[in-house]
N, C-alpha and C positions, 0 to 999 in steps of 0.2 A: 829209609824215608828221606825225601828229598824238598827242599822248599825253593819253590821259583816266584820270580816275581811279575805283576802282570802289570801293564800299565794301560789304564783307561782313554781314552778323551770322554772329557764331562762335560758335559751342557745345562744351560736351562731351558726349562720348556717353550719359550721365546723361539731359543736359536734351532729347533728343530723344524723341518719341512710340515707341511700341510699334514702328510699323510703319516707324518712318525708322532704327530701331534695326536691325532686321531688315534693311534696306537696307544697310548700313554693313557688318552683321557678312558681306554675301554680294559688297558690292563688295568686302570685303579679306581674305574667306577663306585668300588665301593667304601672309598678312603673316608668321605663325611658319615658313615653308617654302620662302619667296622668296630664301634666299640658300643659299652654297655648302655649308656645313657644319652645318647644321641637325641631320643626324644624326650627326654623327662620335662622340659618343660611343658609338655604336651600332658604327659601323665600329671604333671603339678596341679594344670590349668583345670581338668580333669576332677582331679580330685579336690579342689576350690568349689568348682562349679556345682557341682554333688554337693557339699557340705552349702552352700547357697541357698540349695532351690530343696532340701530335703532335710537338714539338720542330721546328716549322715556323716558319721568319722569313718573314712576310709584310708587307705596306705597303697605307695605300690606293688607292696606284696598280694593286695586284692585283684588288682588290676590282673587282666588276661589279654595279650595284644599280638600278632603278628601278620608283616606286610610283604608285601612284594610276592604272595605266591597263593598259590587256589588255597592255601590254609589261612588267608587272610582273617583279623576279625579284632575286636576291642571290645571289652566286656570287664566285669567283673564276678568275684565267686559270689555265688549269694549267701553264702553260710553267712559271713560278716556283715551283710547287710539283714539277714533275717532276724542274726541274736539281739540285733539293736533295733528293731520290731519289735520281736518279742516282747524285751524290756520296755519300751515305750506305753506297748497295748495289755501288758498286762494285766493292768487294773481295770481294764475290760473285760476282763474274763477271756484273753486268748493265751492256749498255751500251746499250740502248732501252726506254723503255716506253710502251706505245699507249692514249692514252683518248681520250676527246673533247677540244674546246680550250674548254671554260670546264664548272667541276665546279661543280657548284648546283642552285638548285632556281629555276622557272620555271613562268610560265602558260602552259598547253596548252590552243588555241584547236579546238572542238570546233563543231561547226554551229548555224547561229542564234544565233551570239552568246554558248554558252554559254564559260566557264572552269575550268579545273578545275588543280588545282595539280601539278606534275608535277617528278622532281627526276632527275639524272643518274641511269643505272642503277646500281648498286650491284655490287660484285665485278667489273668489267669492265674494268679495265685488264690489257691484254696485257704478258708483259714477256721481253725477249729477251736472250739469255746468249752473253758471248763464245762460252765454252768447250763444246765437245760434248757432254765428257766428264762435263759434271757432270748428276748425276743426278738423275731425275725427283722423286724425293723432296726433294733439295734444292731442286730449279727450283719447285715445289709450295710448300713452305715459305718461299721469297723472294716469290712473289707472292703468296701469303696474307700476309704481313709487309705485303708494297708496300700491294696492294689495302686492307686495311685500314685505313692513314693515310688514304688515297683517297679509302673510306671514310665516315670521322670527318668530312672536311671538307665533303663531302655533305652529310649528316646533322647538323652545323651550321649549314651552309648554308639549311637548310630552318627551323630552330627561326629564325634571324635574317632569314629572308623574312618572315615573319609577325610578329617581332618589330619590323620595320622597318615594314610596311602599321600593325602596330597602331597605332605611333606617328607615323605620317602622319595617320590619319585621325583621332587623337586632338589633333593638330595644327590640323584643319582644323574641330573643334569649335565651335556657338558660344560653348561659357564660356570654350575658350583663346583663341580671338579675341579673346571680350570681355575677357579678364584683360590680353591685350598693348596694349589700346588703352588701358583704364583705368590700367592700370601705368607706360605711357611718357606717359598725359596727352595724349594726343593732343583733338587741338580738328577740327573740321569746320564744315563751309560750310551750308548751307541746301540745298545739292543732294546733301549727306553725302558731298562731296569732303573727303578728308583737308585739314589746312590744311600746308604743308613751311615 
């Protein structure tokens, strides 16, 4: 084994030409996106907003979110928001309610490639009652209650899919590319490899 030494010329993004510039900004498109939490103030805002408008405790481990590709979507599971239903309406005499297992909004993949945005159905949780005896007006009036939290989270759900794509692709910009590379200083090689 033998070790040689190389030596670079280093730049910064400045001193490169138009088109090595352009090169730079497409090898690291993805530098403001590439770690875990890029959005979480999104998820924070998210999960503020829910506990707001429904008296619902959620986390990000409920949340269900991804951007940039036909598997786009932002939701959450509904187990976590149904046991805390449950518990709420229990002394209503409700001890099931039936919805789908993730409440959100998502891409519905339609022929040719095309997308179109598509979000839980709305009013369509089923909800079932110990008691017989309680009456259709009241079973009526508990599931309008329920459905409606249901809902709200929907229809949240949907304004922060869009709210989250906005800020991906605003992400994947080249002025905030450029801003991240100029701001941390970053230097490159001659083949506009980053330098670490």
């Amino acid at each position: 084994m033998r070790k040689i030494q190389i030596e670079k010329n280093i730049k910064k993004f400045e001193e490169f030409n138009k088109e090595k510039q352009e090169e730079i900004l497409n090898n690291y498109r993805d530098i403001n996106v590439d770690f875990e939490d890029w959005n979480g103030y999104i998820l924070n805002e998210f999960i503020d907003e829910v506990k707001q408008k429904t008296d619902l405790e959620i986390n990000t481990n409920d949340i269900i979110w991804e951007v940039g590709n036909r598997n786009s979507k932002f939701g959450i599971y509904a187990k976590s928001v149904l046991n805390q239903l449950l518990h709420r309406f229990e002394s209503k005499g409700v001890y099931d309610i039936d919805t789908t297992g993730k409440l959100g909004s998502f891409l519905f993949h339609r022929g040719g490639g095309i997308c179109s945005q598509n979000h839980t159905e709305l009013s369509s949780a089923g909800v079932n009652f110990e008691d017989d005896n309680i009456t259709m007006e009241k079973r009526k009036a508990v599931t309008e209650q329920i459905n409606k939290v249901i809902d709200e989270i929907i229809e949240l759900s949907t304004e922060y899919h869009n709210r989250n794509e906005k800020a991906y692709n605003n992400m994947l910009s080249d002025e905030s590319v450029k801003d991240t590379i100029e701001a941390n200083e970053y230097e490159f090689d001659e083949e506009t490899l980053k330098i670490y």
